[in-house]
Structures are given as structure tokens and as C-alpha cells.
N, C-alpha and C positions, 0 to 999 in steps of 0.2 A: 392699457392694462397696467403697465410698470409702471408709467405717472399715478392710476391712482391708489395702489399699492403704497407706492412710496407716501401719498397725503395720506392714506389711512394713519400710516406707521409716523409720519409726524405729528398726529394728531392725537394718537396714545401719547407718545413720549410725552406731551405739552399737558394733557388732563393730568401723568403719571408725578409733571415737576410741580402742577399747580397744586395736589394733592400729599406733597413733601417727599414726594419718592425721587431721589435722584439717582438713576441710571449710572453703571458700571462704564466709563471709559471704552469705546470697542477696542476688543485685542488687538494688535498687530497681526496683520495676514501673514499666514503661513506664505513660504517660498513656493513656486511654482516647482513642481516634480520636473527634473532634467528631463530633454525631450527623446532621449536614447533612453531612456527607464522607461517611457510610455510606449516606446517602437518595439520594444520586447514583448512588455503586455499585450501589446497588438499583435505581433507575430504569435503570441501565444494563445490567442484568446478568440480571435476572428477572421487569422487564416486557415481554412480548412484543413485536418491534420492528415486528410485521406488524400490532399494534393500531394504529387512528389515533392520529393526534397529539392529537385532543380528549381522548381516553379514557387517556392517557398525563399531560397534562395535568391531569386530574381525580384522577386517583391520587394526583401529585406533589401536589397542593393543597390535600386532605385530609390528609394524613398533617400537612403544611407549617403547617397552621392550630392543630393539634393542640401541634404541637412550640409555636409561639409563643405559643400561649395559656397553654401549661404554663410558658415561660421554661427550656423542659429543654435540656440545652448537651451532654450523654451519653444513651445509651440506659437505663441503669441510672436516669437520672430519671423515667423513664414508670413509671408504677402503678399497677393499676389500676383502684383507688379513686379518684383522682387523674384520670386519664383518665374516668372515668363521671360526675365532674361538671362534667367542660368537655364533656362531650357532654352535660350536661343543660340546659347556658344557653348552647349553640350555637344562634346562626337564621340563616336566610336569606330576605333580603326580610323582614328584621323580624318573622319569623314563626318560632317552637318547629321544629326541624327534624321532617320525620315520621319515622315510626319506620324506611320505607323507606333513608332518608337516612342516619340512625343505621347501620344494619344494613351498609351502605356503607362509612360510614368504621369500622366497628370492623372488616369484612372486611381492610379496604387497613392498618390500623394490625396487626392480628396477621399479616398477612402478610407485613408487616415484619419483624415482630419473630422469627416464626419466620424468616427468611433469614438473619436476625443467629445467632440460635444456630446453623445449618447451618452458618455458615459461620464460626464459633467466634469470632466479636466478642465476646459474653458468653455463661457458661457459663447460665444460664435464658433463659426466655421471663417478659418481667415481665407479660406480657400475655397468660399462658396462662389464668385465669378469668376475663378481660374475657368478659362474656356479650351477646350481640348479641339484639336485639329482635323479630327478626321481621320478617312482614309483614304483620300481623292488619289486612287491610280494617275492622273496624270502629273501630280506631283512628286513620284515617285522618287527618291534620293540613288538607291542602290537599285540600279534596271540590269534582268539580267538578261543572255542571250540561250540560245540553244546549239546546243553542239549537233554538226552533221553526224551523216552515219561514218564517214571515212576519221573524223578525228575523233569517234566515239571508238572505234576500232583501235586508232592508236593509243588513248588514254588505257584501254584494257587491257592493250599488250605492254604500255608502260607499269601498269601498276602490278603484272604478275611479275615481269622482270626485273624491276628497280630494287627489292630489297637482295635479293642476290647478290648482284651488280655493285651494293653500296659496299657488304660486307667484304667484298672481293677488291675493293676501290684501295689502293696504298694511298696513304692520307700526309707523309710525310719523303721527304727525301726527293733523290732523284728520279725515281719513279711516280711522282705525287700525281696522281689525277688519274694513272692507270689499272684496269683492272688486273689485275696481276699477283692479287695479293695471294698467302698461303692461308686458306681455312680449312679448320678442323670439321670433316665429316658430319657431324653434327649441327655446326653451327649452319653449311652450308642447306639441310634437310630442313633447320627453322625457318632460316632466311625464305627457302621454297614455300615452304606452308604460308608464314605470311602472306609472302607474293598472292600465291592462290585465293588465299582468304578477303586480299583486298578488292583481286579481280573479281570475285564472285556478288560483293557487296555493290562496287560499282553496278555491277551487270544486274545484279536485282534490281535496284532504287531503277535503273535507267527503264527497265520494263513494265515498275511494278508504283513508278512512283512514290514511294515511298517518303516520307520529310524523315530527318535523321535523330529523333526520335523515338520516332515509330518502328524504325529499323533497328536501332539499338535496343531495344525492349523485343523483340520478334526471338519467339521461343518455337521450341520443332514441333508441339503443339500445336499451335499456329497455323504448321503449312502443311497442306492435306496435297502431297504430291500425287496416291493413289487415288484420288476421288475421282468421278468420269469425267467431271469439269475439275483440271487442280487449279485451285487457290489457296491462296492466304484468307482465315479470318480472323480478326486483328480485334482483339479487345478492349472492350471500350472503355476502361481506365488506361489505355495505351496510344490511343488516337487525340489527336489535339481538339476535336468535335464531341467525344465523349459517346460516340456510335460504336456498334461492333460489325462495321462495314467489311466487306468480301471483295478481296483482290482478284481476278484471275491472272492467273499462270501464262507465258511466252513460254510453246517446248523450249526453247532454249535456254529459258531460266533452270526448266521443270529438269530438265537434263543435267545441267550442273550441279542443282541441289541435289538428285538423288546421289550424285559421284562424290560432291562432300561430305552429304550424313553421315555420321558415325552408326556402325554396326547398332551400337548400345544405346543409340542418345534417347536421351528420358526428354518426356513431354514439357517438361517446368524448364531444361536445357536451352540458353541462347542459342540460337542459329551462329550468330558474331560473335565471338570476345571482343575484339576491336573495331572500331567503327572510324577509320579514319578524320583527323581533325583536318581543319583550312591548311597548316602548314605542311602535312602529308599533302594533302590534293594538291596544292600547287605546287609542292616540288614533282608529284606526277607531271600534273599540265605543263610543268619545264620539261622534264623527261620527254614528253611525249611530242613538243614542238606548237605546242596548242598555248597558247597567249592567255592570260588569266582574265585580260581587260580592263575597263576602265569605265568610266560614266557614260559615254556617250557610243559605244558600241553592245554595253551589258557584258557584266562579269560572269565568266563562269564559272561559280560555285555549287556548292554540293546540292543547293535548293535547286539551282539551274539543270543541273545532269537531270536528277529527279523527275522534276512538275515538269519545267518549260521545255525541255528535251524531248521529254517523251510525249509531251501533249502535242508537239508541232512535227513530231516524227510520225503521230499519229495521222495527223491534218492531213500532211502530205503524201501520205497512203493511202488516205482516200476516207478515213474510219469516219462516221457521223459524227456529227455536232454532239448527240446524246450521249450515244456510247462512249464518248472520250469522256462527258462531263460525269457520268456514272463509274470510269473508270477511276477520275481523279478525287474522287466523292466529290464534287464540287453541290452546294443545292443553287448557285443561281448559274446560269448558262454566259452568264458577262464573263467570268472569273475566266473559264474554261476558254471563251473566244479572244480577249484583250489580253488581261494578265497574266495567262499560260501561255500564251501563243506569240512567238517570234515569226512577226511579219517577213522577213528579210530573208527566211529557209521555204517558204512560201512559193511555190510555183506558177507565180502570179503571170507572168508572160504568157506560158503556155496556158493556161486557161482562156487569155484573152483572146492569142491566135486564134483559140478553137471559133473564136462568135464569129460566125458570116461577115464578108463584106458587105455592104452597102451597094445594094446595085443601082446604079443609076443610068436611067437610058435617054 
């Protein structure tokens, strides 16, 4: 079709010179629009404006990292040869990005790139056979583990005690490292509250599953501690599925949270102010004597308390296949069995014990 376009249009031109019309000189093309002028129009134009602002941000910051690592000043620099190996020596936290992550930014970069064609900035997509990776669970970069119930006890009694502890910590001198310091009465009722506030947050996610969030957004609205079944029901511009799925309640969540509510709290009111970040948690997990870990045992992080903790605390409780994967909302039953579940807390032996011997006569 472009070949015979272009014969038609030469074959005007040719009737137009034999007929004494001689054609204008084509203008000189305009400059291509910098490729950050068009990343705006795109964040403006065809990211959702009812997404959060985090997930708005994350778009804009992957594509952003992309562009600076390439040194690409136009669109027509991205290639995507070129692009598959600044995604091969991308990390975060100094670690090989997972394939998840991958899969991510080649999503938000051809999404791009298709906008730019639709919207005729360049006639291709440079980035139509950029191939994205997957999600292959057993390629997984960052594996996490699950915390027993004995060092899940200690993280909780680390994280009510540590801010006290810190405030109270003499930071200089010859007493440097001892708790000993003088606080003022006040300071020392914040430090408490914190404490409280962090241990409560742990203790929720660890029962309730929760991704952080989902936790961070959780208003007293939310949590129906008086209902005959208490749960959480969790809004679905607030869940990462976009569901308005129903937690149930551990009394011993249901018990804590009634002792922290506030008399007065309004329904639109966080449950959390604070939501502990990665460098809180593992200075807990040092407090508490619990190792953060590493690739080959599974780190554990705030997803880890959460999903993997509670899903394999459940297993080994005895709680069914289903009901676990209902509790974690999961919709395929893999997720709940493989990538929640820490083989290794598993009560694998004793199971086997139980099967008969072989009797042979």
C-alpha cells in the first residue's frame, strides 16, 4: 500500500512538471518533540487519573530510568536491543531485578511507545518485539521465607519495645550504647504509643494478610470488629485486584484492635498513621535476633510476615487448601500452594511417620 501511494504521488508530480507546474522544494522537517515532553503528555493523557499517585509515580519512574540509562534525547532512540540490555543490568537494592519487575517495565515502556504511534509522534513502535519475561515462580530473584510462631512472638515484642528502648539509648559518651538515658515524660508516652502502634500493625498483616498497601489505606470504616463474623472489608480502589474482598478477624487481632480504637474515631479515619518502612523492619528483625536473610534461605520482609507467614502458619494448622486461598484472596489455588507456602515450616516428617509400614511377611 505505501509503494503504491508513493507511485501515485510520483506520478502527479511528473503530469504536474510536464504540464509547467513546478513544485515547492519540501520544507525542512520539523525537529522531533524531546522524548520527556511526550512522557508528560503520556502521564497526562493515558494514565488513569483515578489511579493513585504511587502507581502514577511508578509508571513515570520506570519508563524515566530507562530513558536515562539509554542517554535517549527522542523516541526513535529506544531499540529494542538497546532497551533488553539496560534491563539486563537494572537492580534494585543491588540486587538483578526479578523477572516480575522486568515484566513491569517492558509493560509501562511499550505502552508508551504504543501512545506515541496512536498518536502519530512516530510512524512505528521501536518497541513492538521487545519481549517481556513472564512470571515463572521458579525463577524467582527475591524468595521469601516464613517466620515460625516463636520468632513471630519475638518480632512483636521487638517492635512494641524498641522505640522506648531507642529514645532511652545514650547515643554519645561513655555511656554510649546504654539504655540509661534521661526522657522527658512525654517523649517517653510517644515512644510507648509508637511501640504499640507498630506492634499492632505487625500483628494485623501477620493474621489478616494484608500487602502494605492495603494496610496503609485501612480506615476504621473498614473494620467491623462488632459484626457476629468480625472482619475487614476492604475497598476495592484499595486492594491491588481492584475487589472489595472480606478479611476475617483472629480474636486476637479482634482484641487488640478494639483496645487501640480511639473513643471518637470517624469512619474515613486511618487505623495506622505509620506503616513501618524495610529500614524499621529490619532494625526490628535485628532487635528481635531474627536474620533478615538472603537468596537462598528467603528474606524476611513485610510481604513475607504478611502472605508467606500466615499462609504456611495456616497449612500447618491443619486450615484447608481453600480456605487459606479464600483467605489470601488468591483466584488460582497454585499461588496459595507454591508461592505462599514455605516448604521448610512444613511438618513434613510427621506426616510421613503417620503412613503404615509395609508389612511384609
Amino acid at each position: 500500500a505505501s509503494s503504491l501511494a508513493l507511485a501515485h504521488r510520483l506520478e502527479r508530480q511528473s503530469e504536474r512538471r510536464a504540464e509547467g507546474f513546478h513544485p515547492e522544494p519540501n520544507p525542512a522537517p520539523s525537529p522531533p518533540t524531546p522524548i520527556l515532553e511526550l512522557l508528560e503528555s503520556f502521564m497526562l493523557t493515558e494514565i488513569d487519573k483515578t489511579r493513585n499517585a504511587r502507581y502514577r509515580q511508578q509508571v513515570r519512574s520506570r519508563i524515566e530510568r530507562v530513558i536515562d540509562e539509554l542517554g535517549a534525547e527522542k523516541l526513535e532512540d529506544l531499540h529494542t536491543v538497546q532497551v533488553a540490555k539496560v534491563l539486563d543490568r537494572l537492580t534494585i537494592n543491588d540486587r538483578p531485578i526479578a523477572p516480575s519487575s522486568r515484566s513491569d517495565f517492558v509493560m509501562n515502556l511499550k505502552r508508551f511507545t504504543r501512545w506515541a504511534l496512536l498518536n502519530r509522534h512516530i510512524d512505528h513502535d521501536p518497541l513492538a518485539t521487545l519481549k517481556s519475561p513472564g512470571r515463572p515462580p521458579e525463577q524467582a530473584v527475591h524468595t521469601r521465607r516464613a517466620l515460625t510462631n516463636e520468632e513471630m512472638a519475638r518480632l512483636l515484642r521487638a517492635a512494641r519495645e524498641r522505640p522506648l528502648i531507642e529514645v532511652r539509648t545514650v547515643r554519645t559518651g561513655k555511656r554510649k550504647g546504654q539504655s540509661v538515658a534521661k526522657v522527658r515524660p512525654e517523649i517517653e508516652v510517644k515512644a510507648t504509643a509508637k511501640g504499640r502502634e507498630r506492634y499492632l500493625v505487625y500483628l494485623t498483616v501477620r493474621w489478616t494478610a494484608l500487602r502494605r498497601s492495603e494496610i496503609r489505606e485501612l480506615r476504621w470504616g473498614d473494620v467491623h470488629l462488632d459484626a457476629t463474623v468480625p472482619h475487614i472489608r476492604l475497598r476495592a480502589r484499595a486492594t491491588k485486584s481492584k475487589r472489595a474482598d472480606s478479611v476475617v478477624l483472629h480474636p486476637q487481632v479482634v482484641n487488640a484492635l478494639r483496645v487501640f480504637k480511639p473513643q471518637d474515631a470517624d469512619p474515613t479515619q486511618k487505623v495506622f498513621a505509620v506503616i513501618p518502612n524495610m529500614k524499621c523492619l529490619r532494625a526490628d528483625l535485628k532487635h528481635a535476633g531474627i536474620p533478615y536473610g538472603d537468596a537462598e534461605t528467603g528474606y524476611a520482609d513485610f510481604h513475607a510476615i504478611g502472605r508467606v507467614t500466615s499462609n504456611t502458619n495456616l497449612a500447618v494448622a491443619g486450615v484447608t487448601q481453600r480456605a487459606r486461598q479464600a483467605h489470601l484472596r488468591h483466584t488460582h489455588p497454585m499461588l496459595t500452594e507454591t508461592t505462599y507456602t514455605d516448604e521448610k515450616l512444613l511438618p513434613i516428617a510427621d506426616e510421613i511417620r503417620r503412613v503404615p509400614a509395609i508389612e511384609v511377611h
